[in-house]
N, C-alpha and C positions, 0 to 999 in steps of 0.2 A: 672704416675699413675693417673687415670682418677679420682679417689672418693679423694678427698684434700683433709677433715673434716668432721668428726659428732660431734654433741654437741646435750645435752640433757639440757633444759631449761625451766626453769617454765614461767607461761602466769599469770601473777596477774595483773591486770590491774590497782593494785594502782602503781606500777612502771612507768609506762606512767603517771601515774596524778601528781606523785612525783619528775619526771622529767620534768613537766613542770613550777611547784610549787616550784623548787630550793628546793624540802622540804629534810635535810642533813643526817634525822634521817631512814626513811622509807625505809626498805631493802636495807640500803647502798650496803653490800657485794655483794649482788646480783646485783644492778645495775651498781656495778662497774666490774662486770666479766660480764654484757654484752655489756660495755662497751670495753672491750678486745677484747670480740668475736666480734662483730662492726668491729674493727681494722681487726685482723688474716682476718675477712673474706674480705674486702676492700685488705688486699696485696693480696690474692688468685687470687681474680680476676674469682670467678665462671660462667661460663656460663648460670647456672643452680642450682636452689635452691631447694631442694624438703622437706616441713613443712609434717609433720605427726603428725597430730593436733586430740587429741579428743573431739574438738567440733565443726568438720565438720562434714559433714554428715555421720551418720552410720547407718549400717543393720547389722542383728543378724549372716546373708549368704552368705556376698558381702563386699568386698572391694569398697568405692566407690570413683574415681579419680576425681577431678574438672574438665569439659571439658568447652570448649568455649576459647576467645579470649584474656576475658581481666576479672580479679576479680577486686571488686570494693571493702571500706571497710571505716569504720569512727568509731570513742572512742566517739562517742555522746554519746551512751547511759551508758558511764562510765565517764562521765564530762570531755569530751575533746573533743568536735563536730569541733574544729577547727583541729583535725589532720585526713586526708581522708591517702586513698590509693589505688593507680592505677596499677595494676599490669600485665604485660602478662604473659599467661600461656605458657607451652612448650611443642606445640599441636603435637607433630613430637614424645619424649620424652612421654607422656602419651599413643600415640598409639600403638609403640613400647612396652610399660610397659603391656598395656593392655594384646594385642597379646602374651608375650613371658609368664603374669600369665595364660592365659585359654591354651595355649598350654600345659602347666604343670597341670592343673587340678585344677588350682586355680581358686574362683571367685574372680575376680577385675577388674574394668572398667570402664564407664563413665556413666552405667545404672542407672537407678530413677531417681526420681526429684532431682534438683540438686538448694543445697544453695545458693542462688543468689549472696549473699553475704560473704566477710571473716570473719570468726567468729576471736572471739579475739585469739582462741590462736596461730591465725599465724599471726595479727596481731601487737598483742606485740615483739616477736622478730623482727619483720620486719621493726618496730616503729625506733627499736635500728641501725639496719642494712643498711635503708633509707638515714642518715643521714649522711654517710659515702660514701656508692655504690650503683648504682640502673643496674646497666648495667648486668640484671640477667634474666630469666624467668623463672618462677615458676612454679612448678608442686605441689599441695596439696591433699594430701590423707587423707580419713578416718578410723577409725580404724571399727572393726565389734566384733561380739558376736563369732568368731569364735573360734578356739583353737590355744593357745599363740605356740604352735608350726606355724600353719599358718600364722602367725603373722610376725615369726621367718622367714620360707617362703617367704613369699613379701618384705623383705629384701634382702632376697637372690639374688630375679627376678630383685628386683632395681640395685644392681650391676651390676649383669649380663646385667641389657641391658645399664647400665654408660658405661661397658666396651664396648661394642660392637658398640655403638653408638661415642665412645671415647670424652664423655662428661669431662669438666672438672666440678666437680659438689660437693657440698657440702649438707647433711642430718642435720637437725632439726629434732628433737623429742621433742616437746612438752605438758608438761604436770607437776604438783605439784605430790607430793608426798602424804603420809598421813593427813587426813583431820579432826583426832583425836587425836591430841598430844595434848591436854589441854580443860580445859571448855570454853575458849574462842570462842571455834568453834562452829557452827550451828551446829554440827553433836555431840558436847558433846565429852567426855574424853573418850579414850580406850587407855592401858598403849602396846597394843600390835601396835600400831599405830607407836610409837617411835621404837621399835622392829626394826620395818617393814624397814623402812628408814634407819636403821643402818646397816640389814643385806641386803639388796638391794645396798647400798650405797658399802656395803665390796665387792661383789661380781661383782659392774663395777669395782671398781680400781685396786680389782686383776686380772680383763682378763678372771673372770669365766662365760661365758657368759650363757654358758651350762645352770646354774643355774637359770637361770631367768625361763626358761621351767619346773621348776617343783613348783611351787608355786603354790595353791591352788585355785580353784575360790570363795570359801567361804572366804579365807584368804584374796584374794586384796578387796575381796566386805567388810571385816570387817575393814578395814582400810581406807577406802573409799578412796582410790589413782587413779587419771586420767593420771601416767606418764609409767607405768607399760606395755602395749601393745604396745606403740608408742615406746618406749624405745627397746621393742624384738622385732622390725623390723628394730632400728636402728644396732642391735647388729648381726643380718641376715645379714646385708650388707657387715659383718666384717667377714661371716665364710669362715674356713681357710686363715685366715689370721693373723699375728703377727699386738698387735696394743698396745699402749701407750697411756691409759687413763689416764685425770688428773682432781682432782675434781677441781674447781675452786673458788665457794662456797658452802655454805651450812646454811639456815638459817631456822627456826622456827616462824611462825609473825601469830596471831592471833588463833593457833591451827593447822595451816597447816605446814608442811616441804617444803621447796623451795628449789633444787639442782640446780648447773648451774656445768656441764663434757665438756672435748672436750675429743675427742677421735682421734688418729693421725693412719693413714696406715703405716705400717712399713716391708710390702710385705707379699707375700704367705706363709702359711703355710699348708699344708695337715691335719698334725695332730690335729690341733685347727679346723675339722670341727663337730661343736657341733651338727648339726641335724643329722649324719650319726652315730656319739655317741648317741644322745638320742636315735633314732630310734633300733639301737641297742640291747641300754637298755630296751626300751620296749619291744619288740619281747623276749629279756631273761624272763623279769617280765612278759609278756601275756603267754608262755610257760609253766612257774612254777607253774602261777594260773591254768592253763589249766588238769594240773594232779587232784588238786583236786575240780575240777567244780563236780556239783552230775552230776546225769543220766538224769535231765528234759535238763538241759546247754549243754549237753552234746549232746546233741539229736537237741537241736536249731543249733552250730556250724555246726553240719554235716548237718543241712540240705541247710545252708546258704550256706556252701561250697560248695555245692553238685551244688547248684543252678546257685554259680556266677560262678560256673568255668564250669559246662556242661549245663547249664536248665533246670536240670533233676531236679523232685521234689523223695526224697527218699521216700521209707517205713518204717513206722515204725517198726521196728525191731518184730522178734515174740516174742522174748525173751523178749521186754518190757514188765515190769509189774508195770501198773496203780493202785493205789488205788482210790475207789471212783468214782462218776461220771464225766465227763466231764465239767469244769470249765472257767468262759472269762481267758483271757492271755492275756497279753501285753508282747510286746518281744522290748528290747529297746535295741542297737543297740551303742557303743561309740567308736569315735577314737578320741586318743589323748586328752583326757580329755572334746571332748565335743560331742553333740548329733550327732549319723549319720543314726539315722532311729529309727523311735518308731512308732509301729501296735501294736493294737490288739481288742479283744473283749470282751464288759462290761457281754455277756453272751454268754456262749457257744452256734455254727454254727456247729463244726464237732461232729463227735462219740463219737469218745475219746480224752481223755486230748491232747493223744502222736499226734492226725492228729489235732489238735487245735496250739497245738507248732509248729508241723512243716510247716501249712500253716500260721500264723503269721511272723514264722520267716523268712520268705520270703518273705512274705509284707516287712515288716521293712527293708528287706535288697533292696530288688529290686524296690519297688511300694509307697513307701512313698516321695507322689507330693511335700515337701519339699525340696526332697534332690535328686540328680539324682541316679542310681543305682551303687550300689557297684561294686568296681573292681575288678577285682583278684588281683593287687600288695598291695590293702587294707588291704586284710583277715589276714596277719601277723598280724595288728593293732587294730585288733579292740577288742572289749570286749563288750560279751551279758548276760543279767541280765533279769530275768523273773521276773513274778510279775502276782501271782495266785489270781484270785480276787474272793472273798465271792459272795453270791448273795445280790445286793442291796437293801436295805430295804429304805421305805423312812424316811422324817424329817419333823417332823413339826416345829420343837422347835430349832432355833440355835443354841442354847447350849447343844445341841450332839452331832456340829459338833465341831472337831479339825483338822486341815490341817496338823500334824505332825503325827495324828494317825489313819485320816478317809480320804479317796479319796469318791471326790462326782462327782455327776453326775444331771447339771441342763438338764431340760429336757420340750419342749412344744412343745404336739402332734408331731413331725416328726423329730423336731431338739430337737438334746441336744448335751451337752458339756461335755467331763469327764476330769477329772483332778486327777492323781495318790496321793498317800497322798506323805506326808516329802520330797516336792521340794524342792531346794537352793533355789530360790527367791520367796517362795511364807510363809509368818510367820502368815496370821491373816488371818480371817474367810471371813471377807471383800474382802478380797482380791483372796481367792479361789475364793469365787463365783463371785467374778467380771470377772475371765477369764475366769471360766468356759462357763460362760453367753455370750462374748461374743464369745469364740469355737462355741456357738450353735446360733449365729447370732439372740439372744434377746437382744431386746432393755429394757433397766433399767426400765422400765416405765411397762413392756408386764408383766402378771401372769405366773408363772414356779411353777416346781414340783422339790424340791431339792432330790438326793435320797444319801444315804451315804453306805462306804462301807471296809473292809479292803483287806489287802493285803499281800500274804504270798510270801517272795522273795527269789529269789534262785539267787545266782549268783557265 
């Protein structure tokens, strides 16, 4: 069996400083289960290590793979400049990885700039690992903004090509857990932080891997956890397959939770495969919602359908009946829990509302230069949500705007930026207008016209 091991591991860089420090007290447990995994992996004898690190390089759209020869990496600036590390990569292993995710429709690669250096959290484990065996080459990925199904995905694709390539190889995923389990943290106290970590924690050591897929993105963002995505790419690696998790530790130190798992192959299984389950699941749940979508949602799918599977743009039906005049439309566009196309306009271009939907909604699916165009094996998955926008009025006075209850629109002579209201990651005034400004490529310093607005949604 080509994949020996995964193990999921936290990167705190006071374990390297504790372990140079003889210090007895400082995450013992934890340093001593990577002291173990050190050992297992030394008898293994991997050819091949591959860290899934969230603080290598990441994009919001991209998988990004380390490419080049050799990573270079030092604990200076965590008070250990006396421990480097010299690594090769496994440049045969990344092209392969590369080639078999874009065949499948995945982005990941070796594209953008690329971090020169290892960031700590492959180099902590590696700290441990060094010291033992070095007869390894390394392959390092970053995690993305994409959706933890995809995530789940590039798991999968790393298997797939351990097999094929008949690597003997070993998965790192690391990352901490909750960064809220007490006031001692920078991020301050949330009792849902502990939560987090317990029901995360139940659901590796019972094998429910499925699970990790439906956790929220406001939820892991309220917990402020970095093990959570690297983790569902380790647990991709394992679908359909029988496998024997074991926690190893488990500590709490300064407000953070720190796990150290290994996770053991125990052969195929069919039935354990969770993305052909979720996928599943969703298609049931997009179905259901589908009956009672209104007549505007209703009018967007068919026309997106209409589009990706023939190119034909429909008509609006005669039977539709419009109230009122023609309105802007944003038509937004999700698979899988995250964005896969958002058009529209802050004021109405067509006649009527109904040829306003259905030429948006066709942008969003086919023409939005973020994303490439929708497939037809997508349209089970995906889910569209409308967003009928008032006419903008402007603002003189910040304190009429609210980013929960106003979408604005900065705007100077030719450029402007909009920004819909009640994002996930957008909570203060500041902060709207800082993206919106820079959507419309002003600089902080230039005069703009803020204008504000609402939004009636149908989904």
């Amino acid at each position: 069996m080509s994949l020996l091991r995964a193990y999921l591991l936290p990167h705190p860089p006071e374990v390297v400083a504790a372990e140079e420090t003889k210090d007895a007290h400082a995450l013992s447990a934890i340093r001593k289960s990577y002291s173990k995994v050190a050992e297992e992996i030394a008898e293994l004898k991997p050819e091949t290590i591959i860290v899934l690190s969230s603080h290598a390089s990441a994009f919001s759209d991209y998988f990004q793979i380390s490419d080049g020869e050799v990573g270079l990496g030092s604990m200076k600036d965590y008070g250990a400049p006396n421990i480097t590390f010299r690594v090769f990569y496994d440049k045969e292993f990344v092209r392969r990885l590369s080639f078999c995710s874009l065949s499948n429709n995945l982005p990941a690669g070796v594209e953008g700039n690329q971090l020169g250096f290892l960031d700590h959290g492959t180099m902590v484990p590696l700290f441990f690992i060094n010291r033992l065996y070095r007869d390894y080459q390394l392959v390092r990925i970053g995690l993305s903004g994409l959706s933890l199904l995809d995530h789940y995905r590039l798991g999968i694709y790393i298997n797939k090509t351990i097999e094929e390539m008949g690597r003997k190889a070993v998965i790192i995923a690391t990352g901490d857990l909750s960064h809220v389990e007490s006031n001692e943290s920078s991020y301050g106290y949330n009792p849902q932080g502990k939560r987090y970590d317990e029901q995360f924690l139940s659901d590796l050591k019972a094998g429910n891997f499925g699970n990790l897929l439906d956790y929220s993105r406001d939820e892991l963002t309220l917990v402020k956890q970095c093990a959570h995505k690297a983790t569902t790419v380790l647990c991709g690696a394992f679908d359909c397959q029988d496998v024997e998790p074991e926690l190893l530790a488990y500590e709490s130190y300064h407000g953070v939770g720190y796990a150290a798992m290994s996770f053991k192959p125990l052969g195929k299984n069919q039935s354990r495969s969770f993305y052909e389950l979720y996928l599943r699941k969703q298609r049931l749940n997009l179905n259901e919602e589908k009956k009672h979508n209104d007549k505007f949602v209703a009018l967007a799918y068919a026309a997106i359908e209409t589009y990706v599977t023939s190119q034909k743009i429909i008509a609006v039906p005669e039977d539709f009946v419009f109230w009122g005049p023609s309105r802007g439309v944003f038509v937004t566009i999700e698979e899988n829990g995250s964005i896969r196309g958002c058009i529209g306009t802050s004021t109405p271009l067509k006649n009527t509302l109904g040829e306003e939907i259905v030429a948006n909604a066709i942008s969003s699916a086919s023409f939005d230069p973020r994303f490439p165009p929708l497939r037809k094996d997508e349209l089970p998955y995906i889910k569209v949500t409308l967003d009928f926008l008032s006419i903008p009025e402007q603002v003189e006075n910040l304190d009429d705007l609210d980013p929960e209850k106003y979408g604005i629109i900065i705007q100077k002579g030719s450029r402007h930026g909009l920004l819909l209201p009640n994002l996930a990651d957008i909570h203060h005034i500041d902060e709207q207008i800082d993206v919106a400004r820079k959507k419309a490529g002003i600089d902080f310093d230039e005069d703009y016209d803020i204008y504000r607005f609402v939004v009636e949604k149908h989904q």
